[in-house]
Every structure is written in C-alpha cells, then in structure tokens.
PQR file of N, CA, C, O and H, with PARSE charges and radii, in Angstrom:
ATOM      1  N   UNK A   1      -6.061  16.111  26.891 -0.4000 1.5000
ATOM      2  CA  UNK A   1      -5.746  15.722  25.522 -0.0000 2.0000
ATOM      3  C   UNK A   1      -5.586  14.194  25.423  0.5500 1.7000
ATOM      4  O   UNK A   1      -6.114  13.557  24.511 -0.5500 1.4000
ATOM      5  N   UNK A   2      -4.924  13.689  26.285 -0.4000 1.5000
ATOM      6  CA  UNK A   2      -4.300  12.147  26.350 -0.0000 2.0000
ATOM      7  C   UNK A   2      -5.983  11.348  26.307  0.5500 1.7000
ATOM      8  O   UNK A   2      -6.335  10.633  25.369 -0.5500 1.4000
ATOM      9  H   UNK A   2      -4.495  14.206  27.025  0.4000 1.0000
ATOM     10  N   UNK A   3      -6.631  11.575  27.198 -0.4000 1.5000
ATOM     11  CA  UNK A   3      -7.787  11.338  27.521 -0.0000 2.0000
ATOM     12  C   UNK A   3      -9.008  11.052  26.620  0.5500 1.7000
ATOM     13  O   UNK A   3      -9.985  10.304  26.631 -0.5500 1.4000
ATOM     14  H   UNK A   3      -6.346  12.156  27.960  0.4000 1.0000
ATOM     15  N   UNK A   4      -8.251  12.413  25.504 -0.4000 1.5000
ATOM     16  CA  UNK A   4      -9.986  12.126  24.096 -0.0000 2.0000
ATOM     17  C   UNK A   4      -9.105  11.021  23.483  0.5500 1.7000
ATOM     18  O   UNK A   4      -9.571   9.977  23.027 -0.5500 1.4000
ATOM     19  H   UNK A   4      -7.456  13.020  25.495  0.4000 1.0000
ATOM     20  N   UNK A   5      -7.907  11.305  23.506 -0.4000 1.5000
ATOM     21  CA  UNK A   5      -7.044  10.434  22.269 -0.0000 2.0000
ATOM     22  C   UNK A   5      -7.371   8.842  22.886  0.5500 1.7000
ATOM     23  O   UNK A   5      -7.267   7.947  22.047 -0.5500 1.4000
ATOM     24  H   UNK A   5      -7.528  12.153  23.877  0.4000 1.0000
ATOM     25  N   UNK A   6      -7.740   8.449  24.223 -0.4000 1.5000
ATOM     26  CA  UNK A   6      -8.472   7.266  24.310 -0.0000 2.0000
ATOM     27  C   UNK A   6      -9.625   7.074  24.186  0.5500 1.7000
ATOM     28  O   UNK A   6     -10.145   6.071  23.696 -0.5500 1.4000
ATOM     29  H   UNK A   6      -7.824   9.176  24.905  0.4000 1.0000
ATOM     30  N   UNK A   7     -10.280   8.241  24.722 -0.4000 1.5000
ATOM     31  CA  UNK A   7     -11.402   7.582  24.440 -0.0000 2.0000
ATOM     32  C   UNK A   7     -11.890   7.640  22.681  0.5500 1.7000
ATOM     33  O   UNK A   7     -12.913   6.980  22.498 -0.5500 1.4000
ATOM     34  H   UNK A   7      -9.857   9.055  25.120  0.4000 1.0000
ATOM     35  N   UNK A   8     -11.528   8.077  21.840 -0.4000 1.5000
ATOM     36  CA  UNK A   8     -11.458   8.140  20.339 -0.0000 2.0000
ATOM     37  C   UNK A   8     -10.925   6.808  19.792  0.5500 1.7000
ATOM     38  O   UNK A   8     -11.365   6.313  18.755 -0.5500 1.4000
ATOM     39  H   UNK A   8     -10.697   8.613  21.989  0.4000 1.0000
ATOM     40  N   UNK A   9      -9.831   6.175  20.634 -0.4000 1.5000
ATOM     41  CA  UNK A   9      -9.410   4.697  20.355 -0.0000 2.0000
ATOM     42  C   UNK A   9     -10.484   3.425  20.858  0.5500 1.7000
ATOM     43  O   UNK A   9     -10.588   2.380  20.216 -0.5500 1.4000
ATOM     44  H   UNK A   9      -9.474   6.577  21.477  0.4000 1.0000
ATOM     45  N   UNK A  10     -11.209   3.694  22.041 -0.4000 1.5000
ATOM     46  CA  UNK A  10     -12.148   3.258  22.293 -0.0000 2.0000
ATOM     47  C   UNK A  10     -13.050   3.089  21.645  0.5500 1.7000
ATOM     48  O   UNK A  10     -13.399   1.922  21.470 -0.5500 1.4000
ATOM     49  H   UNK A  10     -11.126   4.543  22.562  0.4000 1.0000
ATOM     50  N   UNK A  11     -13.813   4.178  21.014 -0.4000 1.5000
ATOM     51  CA  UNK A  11     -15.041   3.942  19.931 -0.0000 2.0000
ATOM     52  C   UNK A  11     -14.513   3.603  18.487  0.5500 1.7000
ATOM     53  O   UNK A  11     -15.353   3.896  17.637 -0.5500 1.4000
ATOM     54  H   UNK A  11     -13.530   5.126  21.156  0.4000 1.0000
ATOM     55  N   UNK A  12     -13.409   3.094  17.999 -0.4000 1.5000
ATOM     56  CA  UNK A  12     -13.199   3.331  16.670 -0.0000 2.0000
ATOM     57  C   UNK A  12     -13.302   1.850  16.927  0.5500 1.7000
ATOM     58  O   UNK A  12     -12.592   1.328  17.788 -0.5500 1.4000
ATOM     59  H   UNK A  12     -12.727   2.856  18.690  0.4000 1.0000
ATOM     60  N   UNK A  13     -14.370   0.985  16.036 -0.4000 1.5000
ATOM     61  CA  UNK A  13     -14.392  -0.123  15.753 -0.0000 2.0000
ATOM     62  C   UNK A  13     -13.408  -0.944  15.005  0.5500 1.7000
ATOM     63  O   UNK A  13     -13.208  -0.563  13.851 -0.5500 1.4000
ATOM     64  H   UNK A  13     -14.946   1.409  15.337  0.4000 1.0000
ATOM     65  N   UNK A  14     -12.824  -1.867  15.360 -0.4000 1.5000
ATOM     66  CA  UNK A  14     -11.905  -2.575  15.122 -0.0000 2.0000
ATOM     67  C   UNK A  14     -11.641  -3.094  13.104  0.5500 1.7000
ATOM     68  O   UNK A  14     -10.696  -3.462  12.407 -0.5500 1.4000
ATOM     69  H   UNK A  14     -12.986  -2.176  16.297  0.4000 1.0000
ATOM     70  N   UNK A  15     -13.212  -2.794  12.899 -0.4000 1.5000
ATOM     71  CA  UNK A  15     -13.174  -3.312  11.307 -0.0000 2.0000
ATOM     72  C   UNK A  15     -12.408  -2.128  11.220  0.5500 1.7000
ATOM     73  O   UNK A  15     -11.223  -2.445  11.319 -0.5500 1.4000
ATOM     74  H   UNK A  15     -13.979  -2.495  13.466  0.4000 1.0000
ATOM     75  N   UNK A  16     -12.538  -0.934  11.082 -0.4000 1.5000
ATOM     76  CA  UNK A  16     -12.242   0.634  10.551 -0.0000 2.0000
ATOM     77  C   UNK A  16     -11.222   0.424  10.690  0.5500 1.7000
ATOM     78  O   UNK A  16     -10.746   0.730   9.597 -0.5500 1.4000
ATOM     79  H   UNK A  16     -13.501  -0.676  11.002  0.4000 1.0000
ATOM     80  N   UNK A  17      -9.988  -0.101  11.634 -0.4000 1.5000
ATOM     81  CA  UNK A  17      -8.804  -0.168  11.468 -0.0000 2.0000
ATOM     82  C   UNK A  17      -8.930  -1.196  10.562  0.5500 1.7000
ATOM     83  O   UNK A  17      -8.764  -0.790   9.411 -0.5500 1.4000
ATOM     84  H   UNK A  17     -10.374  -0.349  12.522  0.4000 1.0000
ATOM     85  N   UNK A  18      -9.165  -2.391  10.645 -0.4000 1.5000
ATOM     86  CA  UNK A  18      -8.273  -3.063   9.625 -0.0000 2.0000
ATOM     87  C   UNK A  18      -8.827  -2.380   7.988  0.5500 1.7000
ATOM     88  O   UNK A  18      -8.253  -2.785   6.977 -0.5500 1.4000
ATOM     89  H   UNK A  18      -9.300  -2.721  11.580  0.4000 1.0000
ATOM     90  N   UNK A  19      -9.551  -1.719   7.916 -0.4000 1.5000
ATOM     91  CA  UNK A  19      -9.951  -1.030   6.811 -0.0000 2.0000
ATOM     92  C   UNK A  19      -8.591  -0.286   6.060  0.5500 1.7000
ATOM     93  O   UNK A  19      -7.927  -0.404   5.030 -0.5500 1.4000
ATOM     94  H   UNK A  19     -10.017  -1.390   8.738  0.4000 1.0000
ATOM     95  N   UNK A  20      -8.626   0.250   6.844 -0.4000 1.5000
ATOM     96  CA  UNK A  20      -7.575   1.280   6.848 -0.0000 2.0000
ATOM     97  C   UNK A  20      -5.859   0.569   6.686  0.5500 1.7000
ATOM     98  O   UNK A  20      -5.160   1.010   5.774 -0.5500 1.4000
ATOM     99  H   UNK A  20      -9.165   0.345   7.680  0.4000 1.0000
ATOM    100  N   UNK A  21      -5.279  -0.545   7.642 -0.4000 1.5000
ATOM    101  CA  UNK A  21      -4.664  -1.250   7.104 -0.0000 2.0000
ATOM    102  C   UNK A  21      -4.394  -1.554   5.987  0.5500 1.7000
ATOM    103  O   UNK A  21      -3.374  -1.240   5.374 -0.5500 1.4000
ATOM    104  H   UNK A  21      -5.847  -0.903   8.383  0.4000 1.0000
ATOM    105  N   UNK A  22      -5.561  -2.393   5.500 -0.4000 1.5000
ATOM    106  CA  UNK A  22      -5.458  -3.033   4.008 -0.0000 2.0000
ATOM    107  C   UNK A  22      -5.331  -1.881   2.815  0.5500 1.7000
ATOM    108  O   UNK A  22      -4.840  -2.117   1.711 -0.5500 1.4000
ATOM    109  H   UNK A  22      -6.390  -2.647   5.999  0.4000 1.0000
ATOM    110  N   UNK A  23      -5.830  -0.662   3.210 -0.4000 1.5000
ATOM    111  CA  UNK A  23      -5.301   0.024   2.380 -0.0000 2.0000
ATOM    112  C   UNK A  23      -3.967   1.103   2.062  0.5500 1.7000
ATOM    113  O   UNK A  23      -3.626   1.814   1.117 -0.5500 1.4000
ATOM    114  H   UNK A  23      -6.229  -0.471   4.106  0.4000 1.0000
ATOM    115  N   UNK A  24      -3.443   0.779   3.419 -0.4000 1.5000
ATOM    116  CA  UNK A  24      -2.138   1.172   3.121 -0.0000 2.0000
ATOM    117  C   UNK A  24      -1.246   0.054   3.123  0.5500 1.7000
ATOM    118  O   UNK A  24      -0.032   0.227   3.233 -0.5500 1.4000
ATOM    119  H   UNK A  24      -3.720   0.201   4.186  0.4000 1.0000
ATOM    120  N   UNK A  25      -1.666  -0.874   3.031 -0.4000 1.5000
ATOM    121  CA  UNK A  25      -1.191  -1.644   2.800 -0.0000 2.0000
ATOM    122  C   UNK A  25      -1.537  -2.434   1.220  0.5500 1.7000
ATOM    123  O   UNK A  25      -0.882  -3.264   0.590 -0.5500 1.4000
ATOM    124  H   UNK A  25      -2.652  -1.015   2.942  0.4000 1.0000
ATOM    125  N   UNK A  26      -2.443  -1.976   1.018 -0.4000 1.5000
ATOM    126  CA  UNK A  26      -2.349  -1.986  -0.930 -0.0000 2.0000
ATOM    127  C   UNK A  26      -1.571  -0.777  -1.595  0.5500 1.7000
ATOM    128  O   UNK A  26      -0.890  -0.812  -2.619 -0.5500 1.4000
ATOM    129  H   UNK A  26      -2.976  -1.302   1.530  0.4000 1.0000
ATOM    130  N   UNK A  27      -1.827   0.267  -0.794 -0.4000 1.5000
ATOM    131  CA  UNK A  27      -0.935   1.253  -1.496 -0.0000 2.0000
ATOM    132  C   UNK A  27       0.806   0.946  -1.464  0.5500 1.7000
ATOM    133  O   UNK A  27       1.743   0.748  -2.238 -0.5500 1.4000
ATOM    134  H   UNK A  27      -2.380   0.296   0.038  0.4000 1.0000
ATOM    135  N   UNK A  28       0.481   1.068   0.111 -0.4000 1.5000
ATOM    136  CA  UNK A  28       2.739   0.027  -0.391 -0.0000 2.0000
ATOM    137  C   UNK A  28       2.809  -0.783  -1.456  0.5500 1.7000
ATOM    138  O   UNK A  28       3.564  -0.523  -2.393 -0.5500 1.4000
ATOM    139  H   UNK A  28      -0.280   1.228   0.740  0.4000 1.0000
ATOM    140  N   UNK A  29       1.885  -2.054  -1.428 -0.4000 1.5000
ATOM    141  CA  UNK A  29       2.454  -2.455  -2.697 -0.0000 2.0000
ATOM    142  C   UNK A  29       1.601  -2.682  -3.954  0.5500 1.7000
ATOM    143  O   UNK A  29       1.182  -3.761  -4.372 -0.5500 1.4000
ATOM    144  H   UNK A  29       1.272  -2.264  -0.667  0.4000 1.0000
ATOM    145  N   UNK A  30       1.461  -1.703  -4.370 -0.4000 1.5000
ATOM    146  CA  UNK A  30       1.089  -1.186  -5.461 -0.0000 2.0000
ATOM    147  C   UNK A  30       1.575  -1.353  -6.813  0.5500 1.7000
ATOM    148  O   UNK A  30       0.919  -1.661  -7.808 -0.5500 1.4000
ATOM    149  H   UNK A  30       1.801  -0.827  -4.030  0.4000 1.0000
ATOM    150  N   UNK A  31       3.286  -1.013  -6.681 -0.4000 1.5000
ATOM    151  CA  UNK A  31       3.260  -1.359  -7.785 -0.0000 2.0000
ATOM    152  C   UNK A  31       3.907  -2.761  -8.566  0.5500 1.7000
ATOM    153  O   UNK A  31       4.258  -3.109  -9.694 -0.5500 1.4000
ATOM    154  H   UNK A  31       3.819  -0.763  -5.873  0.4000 1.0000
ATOM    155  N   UNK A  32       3.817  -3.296  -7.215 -0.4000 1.5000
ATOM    156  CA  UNK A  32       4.013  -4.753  -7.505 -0.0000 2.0000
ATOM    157  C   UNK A  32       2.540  -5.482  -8.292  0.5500 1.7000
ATOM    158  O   UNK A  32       2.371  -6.158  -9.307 -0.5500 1.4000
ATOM    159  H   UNK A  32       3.532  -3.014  -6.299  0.4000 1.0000
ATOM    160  N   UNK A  33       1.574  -4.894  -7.144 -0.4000 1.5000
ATOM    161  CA  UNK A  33      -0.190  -5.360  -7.941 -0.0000 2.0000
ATOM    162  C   UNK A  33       0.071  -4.976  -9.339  0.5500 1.7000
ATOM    163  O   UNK A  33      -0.253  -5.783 -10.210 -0.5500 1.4000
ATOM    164  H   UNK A  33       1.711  -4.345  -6.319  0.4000 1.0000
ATOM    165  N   UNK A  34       0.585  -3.911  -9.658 -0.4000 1.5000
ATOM    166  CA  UNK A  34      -0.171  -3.662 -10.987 -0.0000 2.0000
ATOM    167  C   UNK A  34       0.701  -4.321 -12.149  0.5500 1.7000
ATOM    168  O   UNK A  34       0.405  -4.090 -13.321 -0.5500 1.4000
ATOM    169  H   UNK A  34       0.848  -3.256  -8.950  0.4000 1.0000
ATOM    170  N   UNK A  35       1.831  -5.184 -11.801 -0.4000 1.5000
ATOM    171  CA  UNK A  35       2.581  -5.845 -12.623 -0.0000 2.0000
ATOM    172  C   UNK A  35       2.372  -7.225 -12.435  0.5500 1.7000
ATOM    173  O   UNK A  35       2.487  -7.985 -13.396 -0.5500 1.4000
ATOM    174  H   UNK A  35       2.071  -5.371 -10.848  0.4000 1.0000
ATOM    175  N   UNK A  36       2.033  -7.707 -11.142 -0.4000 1.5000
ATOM    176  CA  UNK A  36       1.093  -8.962 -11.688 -0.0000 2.0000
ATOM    177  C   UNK A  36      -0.459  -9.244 -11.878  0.5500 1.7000
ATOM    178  O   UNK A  36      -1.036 -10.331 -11.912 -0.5500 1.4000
ATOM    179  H   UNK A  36       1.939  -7.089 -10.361  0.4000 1.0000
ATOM    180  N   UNK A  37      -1.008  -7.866 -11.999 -0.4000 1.5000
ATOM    181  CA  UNK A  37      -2.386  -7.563 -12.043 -0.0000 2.0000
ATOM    182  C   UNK A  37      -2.362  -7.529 -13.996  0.5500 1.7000
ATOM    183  O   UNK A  37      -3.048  -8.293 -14.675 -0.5500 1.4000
ATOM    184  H   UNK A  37      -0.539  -6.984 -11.970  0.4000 1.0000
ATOM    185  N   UNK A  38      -1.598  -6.675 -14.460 -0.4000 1.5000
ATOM    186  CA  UNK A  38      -1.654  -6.217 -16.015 -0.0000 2.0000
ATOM    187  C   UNK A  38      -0.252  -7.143 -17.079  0.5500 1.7000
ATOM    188  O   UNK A  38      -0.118  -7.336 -18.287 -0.5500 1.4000
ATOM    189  H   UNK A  38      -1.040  -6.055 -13.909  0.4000 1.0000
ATOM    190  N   UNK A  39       0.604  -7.528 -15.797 -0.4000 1.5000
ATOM    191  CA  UNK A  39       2.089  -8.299 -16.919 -0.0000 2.0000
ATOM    192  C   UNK A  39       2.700  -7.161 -16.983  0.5500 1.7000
ATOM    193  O   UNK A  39       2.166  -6.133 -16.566 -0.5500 1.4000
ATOM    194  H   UNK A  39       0.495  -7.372 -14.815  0.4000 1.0000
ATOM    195  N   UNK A  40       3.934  -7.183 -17.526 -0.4000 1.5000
ATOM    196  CA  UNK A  40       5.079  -6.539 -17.479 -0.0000 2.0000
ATOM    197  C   UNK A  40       4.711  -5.562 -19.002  0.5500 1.7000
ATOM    198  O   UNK A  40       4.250  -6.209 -19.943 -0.5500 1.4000
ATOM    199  H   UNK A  40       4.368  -8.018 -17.865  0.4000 1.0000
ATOM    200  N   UNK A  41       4.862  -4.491 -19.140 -0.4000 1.5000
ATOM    201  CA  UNK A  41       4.132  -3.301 -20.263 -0.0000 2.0000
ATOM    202  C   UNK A  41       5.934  -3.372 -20.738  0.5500 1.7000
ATOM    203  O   UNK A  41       6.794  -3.912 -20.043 -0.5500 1.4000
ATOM    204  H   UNK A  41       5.236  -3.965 -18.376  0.4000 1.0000
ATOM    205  N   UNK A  42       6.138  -2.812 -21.822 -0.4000 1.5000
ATOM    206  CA  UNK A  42       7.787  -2.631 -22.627 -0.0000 2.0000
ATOM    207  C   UNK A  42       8.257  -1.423 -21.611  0.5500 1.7000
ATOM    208  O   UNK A  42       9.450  -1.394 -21.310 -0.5500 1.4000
ATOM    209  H   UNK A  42       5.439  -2.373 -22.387  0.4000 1.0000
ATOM    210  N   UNK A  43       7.350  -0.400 -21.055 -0.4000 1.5000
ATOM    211  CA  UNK A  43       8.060   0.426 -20.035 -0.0000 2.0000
ATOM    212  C   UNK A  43       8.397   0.007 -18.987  0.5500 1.7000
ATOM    213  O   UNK A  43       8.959   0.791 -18.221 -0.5500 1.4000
ATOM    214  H   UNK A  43       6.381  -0.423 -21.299  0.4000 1.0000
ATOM    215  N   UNK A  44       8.224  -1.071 -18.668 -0.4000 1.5000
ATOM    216  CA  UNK A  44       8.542  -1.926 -17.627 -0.0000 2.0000
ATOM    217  C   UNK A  44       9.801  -2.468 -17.683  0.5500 1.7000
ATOM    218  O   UNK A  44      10.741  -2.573 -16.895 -0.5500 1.4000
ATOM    219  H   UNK A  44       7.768  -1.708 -19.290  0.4000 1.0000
ATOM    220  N   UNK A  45       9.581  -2.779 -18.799 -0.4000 1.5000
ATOM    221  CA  UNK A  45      11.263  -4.233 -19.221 -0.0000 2.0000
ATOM    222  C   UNK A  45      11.984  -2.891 -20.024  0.5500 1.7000
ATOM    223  O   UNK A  45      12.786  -3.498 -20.734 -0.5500 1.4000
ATOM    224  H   UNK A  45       8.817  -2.693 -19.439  0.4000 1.0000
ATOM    225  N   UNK A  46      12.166  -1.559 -20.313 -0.4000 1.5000
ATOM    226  CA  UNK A  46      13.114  -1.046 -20.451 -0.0000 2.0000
ATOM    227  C   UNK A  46      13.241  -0.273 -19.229  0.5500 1.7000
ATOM    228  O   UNK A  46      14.299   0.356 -19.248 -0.5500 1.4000
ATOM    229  H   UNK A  46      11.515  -1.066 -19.737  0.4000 1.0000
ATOM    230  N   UNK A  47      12.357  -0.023 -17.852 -0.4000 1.5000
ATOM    231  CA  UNK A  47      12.989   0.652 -17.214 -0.0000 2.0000
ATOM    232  C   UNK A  47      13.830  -0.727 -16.271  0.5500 1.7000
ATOM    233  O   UNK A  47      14.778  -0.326 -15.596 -0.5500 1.4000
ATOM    234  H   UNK A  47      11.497  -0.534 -17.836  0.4000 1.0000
ATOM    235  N   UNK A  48      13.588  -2.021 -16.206 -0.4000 1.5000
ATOM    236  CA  UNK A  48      14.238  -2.836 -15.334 -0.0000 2.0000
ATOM    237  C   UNK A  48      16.096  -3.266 -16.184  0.5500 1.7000
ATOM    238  O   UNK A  48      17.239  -3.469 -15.773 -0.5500 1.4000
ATOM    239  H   UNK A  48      12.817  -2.346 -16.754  0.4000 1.0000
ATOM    240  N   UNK A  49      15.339  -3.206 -17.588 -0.4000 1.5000
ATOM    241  CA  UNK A  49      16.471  -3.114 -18.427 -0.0000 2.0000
ATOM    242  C   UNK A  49      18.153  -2.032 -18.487  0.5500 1.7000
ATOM    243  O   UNK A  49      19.319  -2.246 -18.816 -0.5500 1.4000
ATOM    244  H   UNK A  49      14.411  -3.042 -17.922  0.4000 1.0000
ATOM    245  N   UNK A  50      17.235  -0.683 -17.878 -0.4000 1.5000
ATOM    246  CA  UNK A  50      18.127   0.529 -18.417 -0.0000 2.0000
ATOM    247  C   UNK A  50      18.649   0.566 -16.720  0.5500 1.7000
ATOM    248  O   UNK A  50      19.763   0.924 -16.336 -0.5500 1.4000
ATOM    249  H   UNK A  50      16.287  -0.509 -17.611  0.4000 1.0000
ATOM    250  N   UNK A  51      17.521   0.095 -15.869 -0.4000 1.5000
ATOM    251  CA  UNK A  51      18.196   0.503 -14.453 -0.0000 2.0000
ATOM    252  C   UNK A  51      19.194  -0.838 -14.092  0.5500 1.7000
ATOM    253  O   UNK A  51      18.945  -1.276 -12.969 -0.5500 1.4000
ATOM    254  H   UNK A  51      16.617  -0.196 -16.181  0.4000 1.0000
ATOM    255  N   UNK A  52      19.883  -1.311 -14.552 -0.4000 1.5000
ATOM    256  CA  UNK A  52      21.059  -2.512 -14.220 -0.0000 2.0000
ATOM    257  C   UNK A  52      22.291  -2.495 -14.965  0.5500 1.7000
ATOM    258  O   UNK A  52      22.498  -2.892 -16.111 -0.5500 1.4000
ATOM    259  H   UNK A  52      20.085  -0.955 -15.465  0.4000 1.0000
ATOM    260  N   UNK A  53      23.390  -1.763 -13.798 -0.4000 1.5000
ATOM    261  CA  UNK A  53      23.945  -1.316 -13.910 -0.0000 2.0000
ATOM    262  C   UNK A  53      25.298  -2.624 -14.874  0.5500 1.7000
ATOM    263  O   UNK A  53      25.533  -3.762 -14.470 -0.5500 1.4000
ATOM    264  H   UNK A  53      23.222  -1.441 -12.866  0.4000 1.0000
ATOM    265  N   UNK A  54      25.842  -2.070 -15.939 -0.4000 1.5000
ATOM    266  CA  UNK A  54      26.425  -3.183 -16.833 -0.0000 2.0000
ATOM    267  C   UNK A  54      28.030  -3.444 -16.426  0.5500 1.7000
ATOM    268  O   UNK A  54      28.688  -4.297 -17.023 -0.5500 1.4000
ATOM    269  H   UNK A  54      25.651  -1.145 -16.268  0.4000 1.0000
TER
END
C-alpha cells in the first residue's frame, strides 16, 4: 500500500499540485474575493452591522 501511495506521488506532476493548491486556496478565501471582487452588497453591511455585539 505505502509503496503505490509513492509511487502515485512520484508521477503526479508538480503543476497538478499547485493546481490544486490555488484552488483551495481560492476557496478559503472566497468570501473575502467576492467582497472586494463586487463591494460590500446592503446584506453585507447589515449582516457586519447586526453581528456586533452593542
């Protein structure tokens, strides 16, 4: 078992990981992209609004 699991690390070309990286690594931050991708929407500024605690 140990054995395919190298040699499977062996053939996986190095782009394919960082492929794969960058996209979990866009998905973590996600929803930061989409608020400086689109600006802050009014559901935005009432949920940052309603979630702070008074």
């Amino acid at each position: 078992m140990r054995s395919a699991v190298y040699s499977l690390v062996k053939s996986t070309p190095p782009v394919l990981v960082y492929v794969i990286f960058l996209l979990l690594l866009a998905l973590a931050i996600a929803p930061a992209l989409r608020v400086v991708l689109f600006g802050l929407s009014l559901d935005d500024l009432l949920l940052l609004r309603c979630s702070v605690p008074v």
